[in-house]
Biopython code that builds the backbone (N, CA, C, O; Angstrom):
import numpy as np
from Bio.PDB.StructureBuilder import StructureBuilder

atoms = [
    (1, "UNK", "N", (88.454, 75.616, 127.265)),
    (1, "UNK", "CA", (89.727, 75.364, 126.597)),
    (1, "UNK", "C", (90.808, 76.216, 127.265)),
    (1, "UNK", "O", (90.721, 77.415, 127.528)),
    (2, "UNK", "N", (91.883, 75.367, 127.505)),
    (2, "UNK", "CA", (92.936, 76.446, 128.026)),
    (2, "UNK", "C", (94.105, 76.911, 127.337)),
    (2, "UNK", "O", (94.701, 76.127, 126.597)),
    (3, "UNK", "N", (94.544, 78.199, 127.502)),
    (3, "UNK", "CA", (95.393, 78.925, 126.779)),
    (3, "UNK", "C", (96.704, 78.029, 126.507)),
    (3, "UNK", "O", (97.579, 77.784, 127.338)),
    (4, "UNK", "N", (96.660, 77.623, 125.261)),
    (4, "UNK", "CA", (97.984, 77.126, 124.346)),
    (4, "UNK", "C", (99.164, 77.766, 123.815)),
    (4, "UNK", "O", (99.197, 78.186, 122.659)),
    (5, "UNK", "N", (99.997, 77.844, 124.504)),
    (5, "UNK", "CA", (101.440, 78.666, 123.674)),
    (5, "UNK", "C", (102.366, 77.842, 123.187)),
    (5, "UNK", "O", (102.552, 76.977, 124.043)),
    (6, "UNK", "N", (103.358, 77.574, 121.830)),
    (6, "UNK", "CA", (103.905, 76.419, 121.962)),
    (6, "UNK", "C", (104.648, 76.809, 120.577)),
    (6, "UNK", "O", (104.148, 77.456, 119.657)),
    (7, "UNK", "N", (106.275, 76.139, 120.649)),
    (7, "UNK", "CA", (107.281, 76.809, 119.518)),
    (7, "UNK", "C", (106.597, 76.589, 118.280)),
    (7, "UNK", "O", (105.654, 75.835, 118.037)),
    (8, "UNK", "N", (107.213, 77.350, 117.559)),
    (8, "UNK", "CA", (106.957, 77.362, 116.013)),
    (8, "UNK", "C", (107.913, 76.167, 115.315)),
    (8, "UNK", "O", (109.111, 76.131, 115.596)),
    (9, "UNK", "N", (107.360, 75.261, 114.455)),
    (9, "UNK", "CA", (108.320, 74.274, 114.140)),
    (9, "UNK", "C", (109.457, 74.681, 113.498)),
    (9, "UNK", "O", (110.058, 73.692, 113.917)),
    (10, "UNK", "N", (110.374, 75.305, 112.795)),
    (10, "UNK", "CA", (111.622, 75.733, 113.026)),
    (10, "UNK", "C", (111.223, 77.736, 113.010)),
    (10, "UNK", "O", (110.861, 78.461, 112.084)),
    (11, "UNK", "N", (111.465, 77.985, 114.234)),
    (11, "UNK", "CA", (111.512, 78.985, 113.904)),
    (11, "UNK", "C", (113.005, 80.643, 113.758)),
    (11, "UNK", "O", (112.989, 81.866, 113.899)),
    (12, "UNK", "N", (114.268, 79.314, 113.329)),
    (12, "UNK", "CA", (115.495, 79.892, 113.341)),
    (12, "UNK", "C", (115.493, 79.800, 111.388)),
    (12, "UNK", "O", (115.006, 78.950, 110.642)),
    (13, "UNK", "N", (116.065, 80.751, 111.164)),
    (13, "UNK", "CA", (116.293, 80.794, 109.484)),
    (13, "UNK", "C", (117.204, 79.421, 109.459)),
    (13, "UNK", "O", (117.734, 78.830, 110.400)),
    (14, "UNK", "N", (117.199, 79.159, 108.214)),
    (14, "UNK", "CA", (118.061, 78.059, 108.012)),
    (14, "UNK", "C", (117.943, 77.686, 106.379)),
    (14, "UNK", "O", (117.121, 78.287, 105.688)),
    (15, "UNK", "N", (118.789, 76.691, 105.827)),
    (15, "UNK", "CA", (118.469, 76.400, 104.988)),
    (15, "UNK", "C", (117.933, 75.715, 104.105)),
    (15, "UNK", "O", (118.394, 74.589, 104.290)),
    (16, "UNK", "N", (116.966, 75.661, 102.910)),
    (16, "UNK", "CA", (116.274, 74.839, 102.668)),
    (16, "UNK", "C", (116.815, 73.746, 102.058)),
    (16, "UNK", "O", (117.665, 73.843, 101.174)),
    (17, "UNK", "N", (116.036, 71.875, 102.795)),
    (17, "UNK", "CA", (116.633, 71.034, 102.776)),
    (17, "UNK", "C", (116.600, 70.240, 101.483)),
    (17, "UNK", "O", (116.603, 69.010, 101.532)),
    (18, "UNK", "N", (116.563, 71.002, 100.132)),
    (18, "UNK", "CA", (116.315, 70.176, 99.560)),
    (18, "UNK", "C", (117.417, 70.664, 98.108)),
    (18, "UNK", "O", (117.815, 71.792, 97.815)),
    (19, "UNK", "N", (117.669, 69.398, 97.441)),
    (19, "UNK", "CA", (118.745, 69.585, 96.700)),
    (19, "UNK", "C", (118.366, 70.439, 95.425)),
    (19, "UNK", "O", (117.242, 70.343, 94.932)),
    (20, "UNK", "N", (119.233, 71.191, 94.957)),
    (20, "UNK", "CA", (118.324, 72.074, 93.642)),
    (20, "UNK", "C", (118.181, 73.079, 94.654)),
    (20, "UNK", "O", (118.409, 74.001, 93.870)),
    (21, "UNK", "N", (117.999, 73.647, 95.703)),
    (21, "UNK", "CA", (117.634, 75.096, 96.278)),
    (21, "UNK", "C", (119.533, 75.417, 96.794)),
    (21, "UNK", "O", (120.487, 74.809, 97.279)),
    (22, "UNK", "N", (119.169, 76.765, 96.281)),
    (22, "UNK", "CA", (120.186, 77.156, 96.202)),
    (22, "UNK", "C", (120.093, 79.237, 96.959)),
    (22, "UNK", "O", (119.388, 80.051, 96.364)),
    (23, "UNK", "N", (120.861, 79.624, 98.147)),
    (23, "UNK", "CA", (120.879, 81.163, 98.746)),
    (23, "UNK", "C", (119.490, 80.901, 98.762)),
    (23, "UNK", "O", (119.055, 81.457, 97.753)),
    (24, "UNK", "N", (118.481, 80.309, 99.413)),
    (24, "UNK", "CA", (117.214, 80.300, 100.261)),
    (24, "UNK", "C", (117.717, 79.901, 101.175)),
    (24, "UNK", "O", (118.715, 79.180, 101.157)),
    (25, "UNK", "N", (116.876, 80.455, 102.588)),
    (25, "UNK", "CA", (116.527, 79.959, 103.765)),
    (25, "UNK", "C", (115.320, 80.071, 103.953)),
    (25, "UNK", "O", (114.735, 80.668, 103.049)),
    (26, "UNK", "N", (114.637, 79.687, 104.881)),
    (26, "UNK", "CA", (112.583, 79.428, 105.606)),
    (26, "UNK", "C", (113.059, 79.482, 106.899)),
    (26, "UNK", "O", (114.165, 79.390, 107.430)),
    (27, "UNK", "N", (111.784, 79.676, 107.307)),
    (27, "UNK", "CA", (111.460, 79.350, 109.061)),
    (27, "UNK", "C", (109.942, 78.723, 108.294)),
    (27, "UNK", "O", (109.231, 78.827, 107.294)),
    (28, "UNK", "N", (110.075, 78.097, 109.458)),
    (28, "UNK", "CA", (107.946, 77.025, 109.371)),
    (28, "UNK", "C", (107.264, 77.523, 110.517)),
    (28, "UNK", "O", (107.251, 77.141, 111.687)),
    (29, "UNK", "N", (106.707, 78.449, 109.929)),
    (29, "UNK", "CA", (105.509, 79.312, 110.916)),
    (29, "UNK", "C", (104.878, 78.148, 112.079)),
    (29, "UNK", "O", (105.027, 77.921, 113.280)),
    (30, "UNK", "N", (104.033, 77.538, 110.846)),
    (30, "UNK", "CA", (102.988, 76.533, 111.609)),
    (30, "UNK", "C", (102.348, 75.392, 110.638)),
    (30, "UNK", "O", (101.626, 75.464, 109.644)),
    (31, "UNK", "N", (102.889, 74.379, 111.312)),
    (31, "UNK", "CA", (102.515, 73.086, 110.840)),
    (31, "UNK", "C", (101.394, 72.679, 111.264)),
    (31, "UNK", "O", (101.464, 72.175, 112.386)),
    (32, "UNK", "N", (100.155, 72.705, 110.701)),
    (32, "UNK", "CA", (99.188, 71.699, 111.289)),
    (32, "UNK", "C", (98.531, 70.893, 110.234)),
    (32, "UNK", "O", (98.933, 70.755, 109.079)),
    (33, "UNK", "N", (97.298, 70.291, 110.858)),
    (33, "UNK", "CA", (96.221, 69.459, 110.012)),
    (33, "UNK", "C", (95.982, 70.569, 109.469)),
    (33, "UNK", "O", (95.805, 71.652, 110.026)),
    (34, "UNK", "N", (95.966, 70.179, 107.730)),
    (34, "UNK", "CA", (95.113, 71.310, 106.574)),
    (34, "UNK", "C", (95.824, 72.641, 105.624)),
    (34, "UNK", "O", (95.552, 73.144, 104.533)),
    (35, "UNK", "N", (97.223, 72.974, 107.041)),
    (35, "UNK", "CA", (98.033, 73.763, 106.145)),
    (35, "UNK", "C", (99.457, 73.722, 107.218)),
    (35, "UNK", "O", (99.605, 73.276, 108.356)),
    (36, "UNK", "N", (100.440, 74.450, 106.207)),
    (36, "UNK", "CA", (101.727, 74.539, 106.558)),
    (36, "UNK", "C", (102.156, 75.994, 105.975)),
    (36, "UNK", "O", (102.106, 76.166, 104.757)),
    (37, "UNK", "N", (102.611, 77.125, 106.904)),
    (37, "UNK", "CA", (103.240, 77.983, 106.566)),
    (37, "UNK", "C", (104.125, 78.345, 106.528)),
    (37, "UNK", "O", (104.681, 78.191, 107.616)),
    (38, "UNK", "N", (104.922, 78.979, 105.593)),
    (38, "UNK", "CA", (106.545, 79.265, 105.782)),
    (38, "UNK", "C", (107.281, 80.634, 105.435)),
    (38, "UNK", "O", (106.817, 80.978, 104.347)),
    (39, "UNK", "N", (108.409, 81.765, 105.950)),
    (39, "UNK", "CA", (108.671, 82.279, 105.333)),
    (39, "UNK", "C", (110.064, 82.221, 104.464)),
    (39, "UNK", "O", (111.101, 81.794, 104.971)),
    (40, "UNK", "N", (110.002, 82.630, 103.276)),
    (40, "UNK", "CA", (111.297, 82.225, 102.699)),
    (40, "UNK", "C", (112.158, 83.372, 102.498)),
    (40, "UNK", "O", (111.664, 84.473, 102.740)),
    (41, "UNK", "N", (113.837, 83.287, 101.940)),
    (41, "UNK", "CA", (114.393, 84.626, 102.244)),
    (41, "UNK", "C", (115.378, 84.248, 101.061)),
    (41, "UNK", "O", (116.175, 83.310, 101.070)),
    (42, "UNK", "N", (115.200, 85.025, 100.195)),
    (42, "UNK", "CA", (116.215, 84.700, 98.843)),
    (42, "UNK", "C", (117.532, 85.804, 99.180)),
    (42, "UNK", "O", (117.557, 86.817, 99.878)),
    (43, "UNK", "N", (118.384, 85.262, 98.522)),
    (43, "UNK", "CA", (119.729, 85.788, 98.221)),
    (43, "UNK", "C", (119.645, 86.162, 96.802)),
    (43, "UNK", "O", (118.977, 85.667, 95.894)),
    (44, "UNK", "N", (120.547, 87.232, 96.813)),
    (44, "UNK", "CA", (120.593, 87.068, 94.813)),
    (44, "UNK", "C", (120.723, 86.140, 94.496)),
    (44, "UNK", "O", (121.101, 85.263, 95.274)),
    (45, "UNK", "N", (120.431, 85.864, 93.004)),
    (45, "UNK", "CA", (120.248, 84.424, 92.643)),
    (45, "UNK", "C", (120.102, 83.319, 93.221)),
    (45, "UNK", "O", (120.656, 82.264, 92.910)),
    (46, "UNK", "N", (119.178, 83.541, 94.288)),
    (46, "UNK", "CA", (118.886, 82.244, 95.075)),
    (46, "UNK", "C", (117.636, 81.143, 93.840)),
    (46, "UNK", "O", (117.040, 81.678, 92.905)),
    (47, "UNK", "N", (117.559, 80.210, 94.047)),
    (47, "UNK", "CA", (116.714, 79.481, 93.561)),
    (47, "UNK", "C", (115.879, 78.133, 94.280)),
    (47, "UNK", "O", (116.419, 77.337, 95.048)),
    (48, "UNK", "N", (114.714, 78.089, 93.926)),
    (48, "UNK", "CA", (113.855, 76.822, 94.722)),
    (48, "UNK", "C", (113.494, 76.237, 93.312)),
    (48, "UNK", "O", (112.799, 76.797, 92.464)),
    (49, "UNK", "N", (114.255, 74.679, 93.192)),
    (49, "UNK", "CA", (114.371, 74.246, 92.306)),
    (49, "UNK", "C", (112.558, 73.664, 91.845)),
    (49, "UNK", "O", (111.700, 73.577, 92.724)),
    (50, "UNK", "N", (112.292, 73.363, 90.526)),
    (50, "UNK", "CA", (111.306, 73.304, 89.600)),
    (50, "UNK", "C", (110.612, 71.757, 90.503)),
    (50, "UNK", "O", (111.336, 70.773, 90.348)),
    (51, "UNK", "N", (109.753, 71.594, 91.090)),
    (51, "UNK", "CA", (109.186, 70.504, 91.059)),
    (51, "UNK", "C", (107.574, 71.094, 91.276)),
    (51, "UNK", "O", (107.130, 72.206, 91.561)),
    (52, "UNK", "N", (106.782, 69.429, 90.918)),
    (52, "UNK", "CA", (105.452, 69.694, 90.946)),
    (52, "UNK", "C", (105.576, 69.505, 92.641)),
    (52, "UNK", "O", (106.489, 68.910, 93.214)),
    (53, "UNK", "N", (104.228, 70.277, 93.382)),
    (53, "UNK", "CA", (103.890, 69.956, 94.687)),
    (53, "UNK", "C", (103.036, 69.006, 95.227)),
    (53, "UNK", "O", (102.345, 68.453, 94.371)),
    (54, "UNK", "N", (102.920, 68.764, 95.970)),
    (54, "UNK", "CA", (102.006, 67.913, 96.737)),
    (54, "UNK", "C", (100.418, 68.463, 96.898)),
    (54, "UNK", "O", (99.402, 67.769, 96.839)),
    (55, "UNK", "N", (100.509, 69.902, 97.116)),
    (55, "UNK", "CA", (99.281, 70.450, 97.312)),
    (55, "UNK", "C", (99.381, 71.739, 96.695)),
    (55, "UNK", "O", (100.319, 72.238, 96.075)),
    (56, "UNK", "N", (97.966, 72.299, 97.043)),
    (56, "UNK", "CA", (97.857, 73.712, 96.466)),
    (56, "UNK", "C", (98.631, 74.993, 97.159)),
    (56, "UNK", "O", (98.244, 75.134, 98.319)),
    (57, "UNK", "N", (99.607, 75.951, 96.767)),
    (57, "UNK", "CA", (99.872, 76.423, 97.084)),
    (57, "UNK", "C", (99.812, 77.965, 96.962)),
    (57, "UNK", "O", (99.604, 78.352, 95.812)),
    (58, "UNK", "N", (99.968, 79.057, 98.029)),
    (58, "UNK", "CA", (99.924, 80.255, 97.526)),
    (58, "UNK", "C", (100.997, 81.153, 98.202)),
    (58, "UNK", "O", (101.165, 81.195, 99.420)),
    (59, "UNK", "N", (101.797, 81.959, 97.173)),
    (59, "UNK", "CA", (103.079, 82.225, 97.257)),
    (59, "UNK", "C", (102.824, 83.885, 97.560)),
    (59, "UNK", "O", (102.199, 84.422, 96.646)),
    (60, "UNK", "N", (103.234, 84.872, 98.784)),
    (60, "UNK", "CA", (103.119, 85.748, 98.617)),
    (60, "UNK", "C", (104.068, 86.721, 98.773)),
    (60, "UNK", "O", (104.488, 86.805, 99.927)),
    (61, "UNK", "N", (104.721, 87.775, 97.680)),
    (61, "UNK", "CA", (105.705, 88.400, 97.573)),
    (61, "UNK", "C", (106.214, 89.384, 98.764)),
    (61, "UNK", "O", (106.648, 90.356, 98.146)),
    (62, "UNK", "N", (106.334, 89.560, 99.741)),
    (62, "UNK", "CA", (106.215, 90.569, 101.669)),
    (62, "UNK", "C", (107.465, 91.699, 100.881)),
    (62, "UNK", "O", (107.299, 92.877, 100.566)),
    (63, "UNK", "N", (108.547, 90.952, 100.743)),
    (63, "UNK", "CA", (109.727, 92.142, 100.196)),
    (63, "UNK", "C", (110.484, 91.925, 98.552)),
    (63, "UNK", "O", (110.645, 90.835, 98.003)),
    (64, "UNK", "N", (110.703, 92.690, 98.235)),
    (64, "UNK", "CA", (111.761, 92.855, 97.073)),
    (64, "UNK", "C", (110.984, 92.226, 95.917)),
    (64, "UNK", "O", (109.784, 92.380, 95.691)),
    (65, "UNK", "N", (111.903, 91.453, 95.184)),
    (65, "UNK", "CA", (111.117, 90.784, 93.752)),
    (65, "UNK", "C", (112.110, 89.173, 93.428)),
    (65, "UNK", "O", (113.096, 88.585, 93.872)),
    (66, "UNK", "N", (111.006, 89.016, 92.316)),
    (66, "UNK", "CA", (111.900, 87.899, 92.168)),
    (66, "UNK", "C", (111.237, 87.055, 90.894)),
    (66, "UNK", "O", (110.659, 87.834, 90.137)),
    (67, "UNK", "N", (111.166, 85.652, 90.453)),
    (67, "UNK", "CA", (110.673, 85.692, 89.380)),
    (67, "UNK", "C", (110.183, 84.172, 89.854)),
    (67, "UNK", "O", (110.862, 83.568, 90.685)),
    (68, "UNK", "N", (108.638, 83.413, 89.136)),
    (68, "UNK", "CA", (108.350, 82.281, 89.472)),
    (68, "UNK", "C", (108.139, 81.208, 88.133)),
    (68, "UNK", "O", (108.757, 81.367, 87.080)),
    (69, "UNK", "N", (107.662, 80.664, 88.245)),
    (69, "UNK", "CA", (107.002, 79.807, 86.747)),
    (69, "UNK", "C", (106.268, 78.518, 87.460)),
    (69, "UNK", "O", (106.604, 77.819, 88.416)),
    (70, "UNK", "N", (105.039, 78.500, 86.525)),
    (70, "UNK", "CA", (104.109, 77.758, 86.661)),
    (70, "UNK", "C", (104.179, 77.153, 85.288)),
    (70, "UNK", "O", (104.274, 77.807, 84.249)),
    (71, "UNK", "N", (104.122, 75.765, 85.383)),
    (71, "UNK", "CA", (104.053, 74.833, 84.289)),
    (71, "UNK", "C", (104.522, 75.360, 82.880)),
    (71, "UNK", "O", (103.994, 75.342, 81.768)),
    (72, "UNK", "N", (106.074, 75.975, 83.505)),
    (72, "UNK", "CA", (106.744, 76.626, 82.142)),
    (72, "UNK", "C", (106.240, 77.810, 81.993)),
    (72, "UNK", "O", (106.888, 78.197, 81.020)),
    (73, "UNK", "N", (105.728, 78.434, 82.195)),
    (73, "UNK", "CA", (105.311, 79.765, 82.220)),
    (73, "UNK", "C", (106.139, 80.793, 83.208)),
    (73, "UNK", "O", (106.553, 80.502, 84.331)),
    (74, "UNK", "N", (106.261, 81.838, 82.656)),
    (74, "UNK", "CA", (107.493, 82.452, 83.995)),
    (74, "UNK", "C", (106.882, 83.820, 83.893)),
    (74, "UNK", "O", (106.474, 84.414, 82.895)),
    (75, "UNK", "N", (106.903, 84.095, 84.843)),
    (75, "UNK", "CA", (106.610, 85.615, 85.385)),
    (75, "UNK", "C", (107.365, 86.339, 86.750)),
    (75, "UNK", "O", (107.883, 85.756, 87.702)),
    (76, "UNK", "N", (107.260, 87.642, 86.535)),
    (76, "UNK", "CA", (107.876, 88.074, 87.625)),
    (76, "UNK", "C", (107.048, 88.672, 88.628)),
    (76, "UNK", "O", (106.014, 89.214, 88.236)),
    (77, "UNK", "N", (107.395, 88.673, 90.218)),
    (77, "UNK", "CA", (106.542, 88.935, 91.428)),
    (77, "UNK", "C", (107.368, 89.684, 92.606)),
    (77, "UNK", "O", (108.363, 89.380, 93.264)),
    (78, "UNK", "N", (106.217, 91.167, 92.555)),
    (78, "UNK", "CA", (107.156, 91.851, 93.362)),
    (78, "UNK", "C", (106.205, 92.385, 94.619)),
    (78, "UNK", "O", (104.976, 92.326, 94.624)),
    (79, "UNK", "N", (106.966, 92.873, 95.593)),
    (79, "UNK", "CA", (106.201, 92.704, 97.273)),
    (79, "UNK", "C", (105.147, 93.077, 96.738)),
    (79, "UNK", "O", (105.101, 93.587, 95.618)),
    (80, "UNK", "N", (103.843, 92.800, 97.718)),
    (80, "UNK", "CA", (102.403, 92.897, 97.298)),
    (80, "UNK", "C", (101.866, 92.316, 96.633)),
    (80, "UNK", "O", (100.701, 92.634, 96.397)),
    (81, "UNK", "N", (102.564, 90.955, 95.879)),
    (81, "UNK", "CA", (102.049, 90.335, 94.620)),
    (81, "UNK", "C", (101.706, 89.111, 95.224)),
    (81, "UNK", "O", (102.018, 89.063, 96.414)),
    (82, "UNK", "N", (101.147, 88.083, 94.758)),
    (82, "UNK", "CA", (100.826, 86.501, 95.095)),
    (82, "UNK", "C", (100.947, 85.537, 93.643)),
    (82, "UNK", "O", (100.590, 85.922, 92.529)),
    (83, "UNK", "N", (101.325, 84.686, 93.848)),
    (83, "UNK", "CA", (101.194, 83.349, 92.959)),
    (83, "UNK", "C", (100.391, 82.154, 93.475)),
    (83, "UNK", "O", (100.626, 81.788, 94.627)),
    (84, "UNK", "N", (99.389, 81.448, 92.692)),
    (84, "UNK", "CA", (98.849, 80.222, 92.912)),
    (84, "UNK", "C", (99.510, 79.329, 92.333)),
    (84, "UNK", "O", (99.916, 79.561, 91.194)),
    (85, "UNK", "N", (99.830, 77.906, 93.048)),
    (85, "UNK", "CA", (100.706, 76.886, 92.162)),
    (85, "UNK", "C", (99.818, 76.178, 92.675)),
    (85, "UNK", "O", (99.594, 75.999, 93.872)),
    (86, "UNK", "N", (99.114, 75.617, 91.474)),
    (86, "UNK", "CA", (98.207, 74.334, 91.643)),
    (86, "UNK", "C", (99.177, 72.798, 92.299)),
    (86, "UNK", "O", (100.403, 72.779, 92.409)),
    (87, "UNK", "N", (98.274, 71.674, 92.643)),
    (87, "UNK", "CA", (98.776, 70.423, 92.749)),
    (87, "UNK", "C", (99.246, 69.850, 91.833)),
    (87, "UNK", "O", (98.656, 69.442, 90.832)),
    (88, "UNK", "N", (100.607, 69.751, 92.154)),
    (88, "UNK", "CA", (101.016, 68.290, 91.124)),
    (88, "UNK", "C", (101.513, 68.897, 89.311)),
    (88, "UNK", "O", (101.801, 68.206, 88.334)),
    (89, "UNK", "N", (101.429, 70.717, 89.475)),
    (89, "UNK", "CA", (101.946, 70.826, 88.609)),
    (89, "UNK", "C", (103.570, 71.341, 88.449)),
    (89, "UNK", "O", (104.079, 71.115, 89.546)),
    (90, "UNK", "N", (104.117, 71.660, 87.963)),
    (90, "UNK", "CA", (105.444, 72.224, 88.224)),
    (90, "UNK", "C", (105.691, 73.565, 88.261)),
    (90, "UNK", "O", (105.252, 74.372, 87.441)),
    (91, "UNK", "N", (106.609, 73.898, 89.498)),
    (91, "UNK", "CA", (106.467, 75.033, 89.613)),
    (91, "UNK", "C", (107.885, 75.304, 89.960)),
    (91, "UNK", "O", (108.668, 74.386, 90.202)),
    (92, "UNK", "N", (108.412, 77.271, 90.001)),
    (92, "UNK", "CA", (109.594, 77.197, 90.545)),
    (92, "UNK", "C", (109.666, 78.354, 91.184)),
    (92, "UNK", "O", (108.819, 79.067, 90.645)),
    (93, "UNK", "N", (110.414, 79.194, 92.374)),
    (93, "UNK", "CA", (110.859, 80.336, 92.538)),
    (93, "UNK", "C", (112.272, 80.971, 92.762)),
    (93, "UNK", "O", (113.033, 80.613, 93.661)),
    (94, "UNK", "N", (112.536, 81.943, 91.858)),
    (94, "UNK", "CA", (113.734, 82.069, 92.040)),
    (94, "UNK", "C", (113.972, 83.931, 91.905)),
    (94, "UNK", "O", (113.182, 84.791, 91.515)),
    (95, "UNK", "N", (115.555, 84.061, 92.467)),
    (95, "UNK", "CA", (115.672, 85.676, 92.238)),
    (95, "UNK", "C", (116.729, 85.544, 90.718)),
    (95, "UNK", "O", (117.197, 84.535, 90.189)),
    (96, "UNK", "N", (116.848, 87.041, 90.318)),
    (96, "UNK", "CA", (117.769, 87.194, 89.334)),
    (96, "UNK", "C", (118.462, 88.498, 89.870)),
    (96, "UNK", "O", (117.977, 89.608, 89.646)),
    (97, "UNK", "N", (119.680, 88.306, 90.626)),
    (97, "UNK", "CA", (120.022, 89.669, 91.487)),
    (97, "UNK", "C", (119.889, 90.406, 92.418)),
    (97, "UNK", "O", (120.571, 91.307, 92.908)),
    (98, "UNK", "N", (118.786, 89.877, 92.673)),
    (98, "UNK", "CA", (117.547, 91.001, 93.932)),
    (98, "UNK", "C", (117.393, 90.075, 95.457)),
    (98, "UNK", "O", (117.635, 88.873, 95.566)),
    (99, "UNK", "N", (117.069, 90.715, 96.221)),
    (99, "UNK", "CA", (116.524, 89.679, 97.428)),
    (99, "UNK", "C", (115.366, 89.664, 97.623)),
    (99, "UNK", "O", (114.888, 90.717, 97.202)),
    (100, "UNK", "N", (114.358, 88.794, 98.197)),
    (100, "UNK", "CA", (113.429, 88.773, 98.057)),
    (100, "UNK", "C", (112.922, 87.694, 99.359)),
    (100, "UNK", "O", (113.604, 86.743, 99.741)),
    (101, "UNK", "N", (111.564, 88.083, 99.934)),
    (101, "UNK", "CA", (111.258, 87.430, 100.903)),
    (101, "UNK", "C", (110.025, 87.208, 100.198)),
    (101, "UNK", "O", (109.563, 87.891, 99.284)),
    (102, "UNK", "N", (109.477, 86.027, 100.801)),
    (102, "UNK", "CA", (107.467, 85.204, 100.250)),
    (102, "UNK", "C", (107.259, 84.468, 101.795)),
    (102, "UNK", "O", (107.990, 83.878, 102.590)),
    (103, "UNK", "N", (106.135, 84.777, 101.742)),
    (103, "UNK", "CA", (105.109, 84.149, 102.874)),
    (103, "UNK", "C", (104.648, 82.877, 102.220)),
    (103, "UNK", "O", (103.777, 83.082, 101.375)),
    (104, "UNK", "N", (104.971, 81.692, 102.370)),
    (104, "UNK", "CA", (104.107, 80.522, 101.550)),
    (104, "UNK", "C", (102.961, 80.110, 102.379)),
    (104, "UNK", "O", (103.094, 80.130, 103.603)),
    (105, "UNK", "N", (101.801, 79.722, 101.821)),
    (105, "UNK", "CA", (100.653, 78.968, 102.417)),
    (105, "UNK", "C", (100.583, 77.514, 101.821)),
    (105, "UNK", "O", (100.670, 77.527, 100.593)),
    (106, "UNK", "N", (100.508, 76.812, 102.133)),
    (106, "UNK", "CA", (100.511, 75.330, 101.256)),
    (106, "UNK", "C", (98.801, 74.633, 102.176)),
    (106, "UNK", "O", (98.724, 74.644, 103.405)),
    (107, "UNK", "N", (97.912, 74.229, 101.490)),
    (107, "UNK", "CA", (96.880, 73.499, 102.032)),
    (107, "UNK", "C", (97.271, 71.863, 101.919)),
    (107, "UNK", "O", (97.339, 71.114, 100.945)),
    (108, "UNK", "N", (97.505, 71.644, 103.410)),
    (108, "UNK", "CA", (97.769, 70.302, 102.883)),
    (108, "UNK", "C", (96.440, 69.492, 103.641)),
    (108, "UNK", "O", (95.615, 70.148, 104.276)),
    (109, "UNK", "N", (96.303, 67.633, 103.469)),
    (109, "UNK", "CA", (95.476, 67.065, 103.626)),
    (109, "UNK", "C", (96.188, 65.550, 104.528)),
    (109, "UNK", "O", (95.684, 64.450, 104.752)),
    (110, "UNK", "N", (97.628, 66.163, 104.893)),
    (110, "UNK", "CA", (97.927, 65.396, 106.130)),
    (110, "UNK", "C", (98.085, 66.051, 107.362)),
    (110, "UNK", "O", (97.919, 67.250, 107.590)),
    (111, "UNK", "N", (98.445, 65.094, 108.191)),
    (111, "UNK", "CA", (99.032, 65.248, 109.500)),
    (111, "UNK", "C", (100.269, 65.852, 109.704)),
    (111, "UNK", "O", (101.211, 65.626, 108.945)),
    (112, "UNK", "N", (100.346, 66.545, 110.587)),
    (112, "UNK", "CA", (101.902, 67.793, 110.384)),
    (112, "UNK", "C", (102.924, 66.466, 110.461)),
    (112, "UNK", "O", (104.143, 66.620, 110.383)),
]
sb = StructureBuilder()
sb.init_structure("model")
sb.init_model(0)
sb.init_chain("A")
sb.init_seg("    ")
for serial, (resi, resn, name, xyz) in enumerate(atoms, 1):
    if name == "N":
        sb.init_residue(resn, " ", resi, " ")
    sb.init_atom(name, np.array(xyz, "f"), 0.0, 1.0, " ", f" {name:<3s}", serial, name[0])
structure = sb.get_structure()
């Protein structure tokens, strides 16, 4: 096998494309078959609006704090911490003041 080097699918901050997110940006580590990684970068009161996911996900707190909720349930998560958000249930992450960075892992079961 020969040595593979090759860009990261976005790997410039930017912002996230989806309506309802609000002072987040990501970069996408690595897209492949089975998983997708990302890091995210909150602003005060940034927010990643409430939807269920596609797959299983695991959310991990790298800097600052911030607060999540799982199927209406809300808790708060600060660096060193992790969240599991099951499939297909609803979930959300957001700051209240603070900045905050998460490593996401998502297992997915498509094609990047």
């Amino acid at each position: 096998m020969a040595l593979e080097i090759e860009q990261s699918p976005r790997p410039e901050w930017s912002s996230l494309p989806f309506e309802g997110c609000v002072g987040v940006d990501g970069k996408v580590l690595v897209r492949e078959w089975g998983f997708f990684i990302a890091l995210l970068r909150f602003q005060p009161d940034g927010t990643v609006h409430e939807h269920p996911g596609l797959n299983d996900t695991v959310v991990i707190c790298i800097e600052g704090e911030g607060w999540t909720s799982v199927a209406g349930e809300r808790g708060q998560i600060r660096a060193g911490e992790l969240v599991r958000w099951p499939k297909d249930v609803p979930h959300r992450l957001w700051t209240e003041g603070t900045e905050m960075k998460t490593l996401m892992f998502e297992q997915t079961s498509q094609a990047p």
